[in-house]
C-alpha positions in Angstrom: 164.0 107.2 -63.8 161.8 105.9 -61.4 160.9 102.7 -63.5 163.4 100.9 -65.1 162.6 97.5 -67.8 164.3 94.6 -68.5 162.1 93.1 -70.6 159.5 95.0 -72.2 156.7 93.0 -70.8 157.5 95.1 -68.0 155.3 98.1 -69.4 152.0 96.1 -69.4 152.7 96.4 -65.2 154.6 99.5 -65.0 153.5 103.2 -66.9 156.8 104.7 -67.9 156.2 107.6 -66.1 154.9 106.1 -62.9 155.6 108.4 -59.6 156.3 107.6 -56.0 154.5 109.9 -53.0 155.7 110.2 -49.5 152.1 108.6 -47.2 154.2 109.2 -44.1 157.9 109.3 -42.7 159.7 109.8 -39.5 160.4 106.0 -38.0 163.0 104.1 -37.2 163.1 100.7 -39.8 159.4 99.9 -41.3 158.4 96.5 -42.2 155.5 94.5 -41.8 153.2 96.4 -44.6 150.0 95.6 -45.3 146.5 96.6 -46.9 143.5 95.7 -44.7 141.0 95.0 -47.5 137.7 95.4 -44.8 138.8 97.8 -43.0 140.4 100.3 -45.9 143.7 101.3 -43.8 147.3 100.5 -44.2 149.2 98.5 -41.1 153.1 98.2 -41.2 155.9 97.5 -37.9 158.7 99.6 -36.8 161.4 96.9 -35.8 163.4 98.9 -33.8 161.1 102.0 -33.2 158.8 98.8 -31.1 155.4 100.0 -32.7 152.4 98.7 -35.1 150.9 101.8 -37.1 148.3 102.2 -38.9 147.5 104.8 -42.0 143.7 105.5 -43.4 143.3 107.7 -46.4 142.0 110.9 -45.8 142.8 110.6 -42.0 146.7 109.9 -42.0 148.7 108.6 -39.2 148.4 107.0 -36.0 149.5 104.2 -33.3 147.9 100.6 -33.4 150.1 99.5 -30.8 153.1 100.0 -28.9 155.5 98.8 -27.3 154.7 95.7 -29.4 157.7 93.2 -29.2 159.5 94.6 -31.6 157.3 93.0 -34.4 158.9 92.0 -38.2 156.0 90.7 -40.8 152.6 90.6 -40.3 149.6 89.3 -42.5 145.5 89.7 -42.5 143.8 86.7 -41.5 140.1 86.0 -42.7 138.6 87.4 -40.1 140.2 90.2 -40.4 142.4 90.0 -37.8 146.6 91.1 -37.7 148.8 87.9 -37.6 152.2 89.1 -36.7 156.0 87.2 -36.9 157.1 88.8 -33.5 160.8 89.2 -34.7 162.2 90.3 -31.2 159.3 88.5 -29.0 160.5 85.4 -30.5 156.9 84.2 -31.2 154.2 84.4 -33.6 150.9 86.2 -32.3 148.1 87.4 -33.0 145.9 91.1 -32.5 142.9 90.6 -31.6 139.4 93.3 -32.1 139.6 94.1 -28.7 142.9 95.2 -29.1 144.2 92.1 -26.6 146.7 89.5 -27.7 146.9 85.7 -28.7 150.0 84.0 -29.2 150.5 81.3 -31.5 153.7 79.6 -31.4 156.8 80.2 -29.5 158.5 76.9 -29.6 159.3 73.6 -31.6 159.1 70.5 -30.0 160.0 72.4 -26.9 163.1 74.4 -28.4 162.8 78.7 -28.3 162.2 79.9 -31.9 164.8 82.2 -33.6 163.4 85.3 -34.6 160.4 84.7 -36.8 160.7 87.2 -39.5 157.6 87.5 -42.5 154.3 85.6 -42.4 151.7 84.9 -44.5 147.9 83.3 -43.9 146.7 80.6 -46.5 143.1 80.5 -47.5 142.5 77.6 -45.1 143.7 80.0 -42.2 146.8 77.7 -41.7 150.0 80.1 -40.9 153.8 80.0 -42.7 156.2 81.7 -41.8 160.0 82.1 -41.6 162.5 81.7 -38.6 165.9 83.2 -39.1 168.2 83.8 -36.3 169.3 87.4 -37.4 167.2 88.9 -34.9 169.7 87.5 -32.1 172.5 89.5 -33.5 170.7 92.8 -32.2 170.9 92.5 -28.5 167.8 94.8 -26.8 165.4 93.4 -28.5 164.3 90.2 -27.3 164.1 90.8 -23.7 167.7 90.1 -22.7 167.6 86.2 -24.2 169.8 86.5 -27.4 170.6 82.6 -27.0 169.8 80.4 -30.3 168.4 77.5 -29.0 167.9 75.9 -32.6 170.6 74.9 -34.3 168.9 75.7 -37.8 167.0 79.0 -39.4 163.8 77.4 -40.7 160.0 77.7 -42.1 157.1 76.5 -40.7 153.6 76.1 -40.9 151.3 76.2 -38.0 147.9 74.5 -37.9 145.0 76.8 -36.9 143.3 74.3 -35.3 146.0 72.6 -33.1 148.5 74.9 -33.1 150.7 72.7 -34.0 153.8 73.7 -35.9 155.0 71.9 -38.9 159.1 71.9 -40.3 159.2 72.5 -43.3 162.3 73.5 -44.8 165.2 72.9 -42.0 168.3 74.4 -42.7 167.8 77.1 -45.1 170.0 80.4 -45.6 168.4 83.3 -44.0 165.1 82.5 -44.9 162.9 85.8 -45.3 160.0 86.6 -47.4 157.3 84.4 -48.5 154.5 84.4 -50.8 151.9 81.9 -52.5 150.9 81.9 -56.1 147.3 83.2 -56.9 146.2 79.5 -56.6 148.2 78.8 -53.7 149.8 76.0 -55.5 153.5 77.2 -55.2 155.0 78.9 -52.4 157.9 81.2 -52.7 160.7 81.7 -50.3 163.5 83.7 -50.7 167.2 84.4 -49.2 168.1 87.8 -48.5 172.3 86.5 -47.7 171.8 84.2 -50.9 170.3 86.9 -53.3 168.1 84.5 -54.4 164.2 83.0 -54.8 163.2 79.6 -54.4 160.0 77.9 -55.8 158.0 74.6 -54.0 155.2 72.7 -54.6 152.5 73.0 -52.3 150.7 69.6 -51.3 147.0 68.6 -50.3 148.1 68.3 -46.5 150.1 71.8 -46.7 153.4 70.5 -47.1 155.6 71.7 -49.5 157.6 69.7 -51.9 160.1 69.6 -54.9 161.9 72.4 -54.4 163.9 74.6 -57.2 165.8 77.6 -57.6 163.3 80.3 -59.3 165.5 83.1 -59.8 168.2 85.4 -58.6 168.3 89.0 -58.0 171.5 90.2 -58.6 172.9 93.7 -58.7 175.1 96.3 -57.3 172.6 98.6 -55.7 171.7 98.2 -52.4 169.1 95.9 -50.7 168.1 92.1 -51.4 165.2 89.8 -51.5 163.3 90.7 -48.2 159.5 91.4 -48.9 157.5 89.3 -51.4 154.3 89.4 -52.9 152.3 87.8 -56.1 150.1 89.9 -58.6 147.3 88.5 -60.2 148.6 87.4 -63.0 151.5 85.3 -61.1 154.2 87.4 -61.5 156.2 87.7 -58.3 156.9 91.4 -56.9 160.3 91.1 -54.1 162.5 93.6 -52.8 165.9 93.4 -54.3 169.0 95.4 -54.8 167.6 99.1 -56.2 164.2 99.0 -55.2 161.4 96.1 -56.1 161.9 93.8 -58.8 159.4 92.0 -61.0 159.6 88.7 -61.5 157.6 86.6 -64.5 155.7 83.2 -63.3 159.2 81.7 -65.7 161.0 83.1 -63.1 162.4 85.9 -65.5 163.4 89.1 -64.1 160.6 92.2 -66.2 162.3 95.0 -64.3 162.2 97.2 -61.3 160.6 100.5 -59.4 163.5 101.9 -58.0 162.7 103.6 -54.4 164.4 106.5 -52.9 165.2 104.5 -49.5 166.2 100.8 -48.6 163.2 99.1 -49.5 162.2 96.2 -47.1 159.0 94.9 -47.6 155.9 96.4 -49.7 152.0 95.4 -50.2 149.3 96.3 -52.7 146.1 98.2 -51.4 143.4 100.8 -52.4 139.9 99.6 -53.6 141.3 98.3 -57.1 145.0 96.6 -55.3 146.9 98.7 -57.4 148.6 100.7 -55.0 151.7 99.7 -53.7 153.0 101.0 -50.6 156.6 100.7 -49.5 158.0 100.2 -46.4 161.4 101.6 -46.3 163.8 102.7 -43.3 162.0 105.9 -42.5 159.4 106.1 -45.2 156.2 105.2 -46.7 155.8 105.7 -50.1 153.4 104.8 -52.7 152.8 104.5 -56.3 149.8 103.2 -58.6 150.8 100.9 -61.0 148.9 99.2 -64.1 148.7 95.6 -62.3 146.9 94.4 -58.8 147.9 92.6 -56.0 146.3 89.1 -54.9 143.5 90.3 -52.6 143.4 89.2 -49.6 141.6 85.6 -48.4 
């Protein structure tokens, strides 16, 4: 069974009988996935295969870019534009329409980054995103430097303006995924090593305050809380150990979609957001399911 409940609110998202297609295979480790809402294609990064690619329906596959510093998360900017965590670059950067690049942040206050991992673009175009060090364990991928110059994994916001990068969490566990409410009034982060989700109050200046533990996905199947998103109605979506998990605003676990590969990351697309795509180790797969994913600013 593809879908499987924990609670039966977990139907109203979910059809019982919900399939999963293959969109395109053959890659190395996909992340990175994304719906671009304007231009009606699907992005997602190989990690380790060093690419950007891109997937239009009716069309199929084909290269965006490559080599690309070995990108992780990436997120669609207002203008329509790819904002990228550049996991072995050790930056965050940005693709421009002309196919040239603009990078964003590679340091704070004058210290390397880690690895940034997954990204996501506010409404006010302000950036967060999240800075483990796990990248530094996989020498060959960030141009021979696999020092840590920062003695902390953190998650940060950068001003679109100055460019100025803001701490805000310092010392966190593997912080990964990342993901507003539909309201932007919460932000989510999760822990991939800590199996866990945690919940903060988003201020007027874009801080974040007040934080709490939102919930834990536990299990004995493989995989963890990686790639996050919100659906409309404030539930959050996140990988976790089987496949994707749903999560109610209460921070009660619905149920999951169980996918047939390691599931990293995922997004919503198609005209009505009710596609979601998942980016697994090799794969792309997708299935339509009964709710819709936040649109994109």
């Amino acid at each position: 069974m593809i879908a499987e409940a924990f609670q039966p609110a977990f139907w109203d998202l979910v059809a019982k009988e919900v399939s999963i297609s293959r969109v395109s295979t053959g890659y190395v480790f996909t992340e990175g996935i994304m719906w671009h809402s304007q231009k009606r294609y699907l992005v997602w990064t190989d990690i380790i295969g060093d690419k950007i690619l891109k997937w239009t329906p009716g069309v199929g596959t084909s290269l965006l870019m490559g080599p690309a510093g070995h990108p992780d998360g990436t997120f669609i900017d207002r203008q329509g534009r790819l904002v990228v965590a550049g996991w072995g670059s050790r930056n965050v950067w940005r693709l421009e329409d002309d196919g040239s690049t603009t990078v964003l942040a590679t340091h704070f206050e004058g210290v390397k980054l880690n690895t940034p991992n997954d990204i996501v673009v506010k409404s006010d175009d302000s950036i967060y995103f999240t800075d483990p060090s796990n990248g530094i364990r996989h020498p060959g991928h960030q141009d021979g430097d696999i020092q840590k110059y920062l003695d902390y994994e953190g998650v940060y916001r950068l001003d679109p303006a100055t460019r100025k990068l803001t701490l805000l969490v310092k010392g966190g566990v593997n912080p990964n995924g990342l993901c507003f409410s539909p309201d932007e009034s919460l932000l989510y982060i999760n822990s991939q090593r800590l199996g866990c989700i945690h919940v903060y109050d988003v201020k007027p200046d874009g801080t974040i305050a007040n934080e709490r533990l939102f919930a834990e996905l536990v299990g004995t199947d493989p995989g963890g809380p990686d790639g996050m998103k919100c659906d409309v109605h404030g539930n959050v979506w996140c990988t976790g150990p089987g496949g994707v998990w749903a999560v109610d605003p209460k921070g009660n676990a619905l149920g999951r979609i169980r996918v047939p590969e390691h599931t990293a990351n995922f997004t919503w697309g198609g005209d009505d957001m009710k596609t979601m795509f998942f980016a697994t180790r090799k794969t792309i797969y997708a299935a339509t399911l009964n709710t819709a994913g936040i649109p994109l600013p």
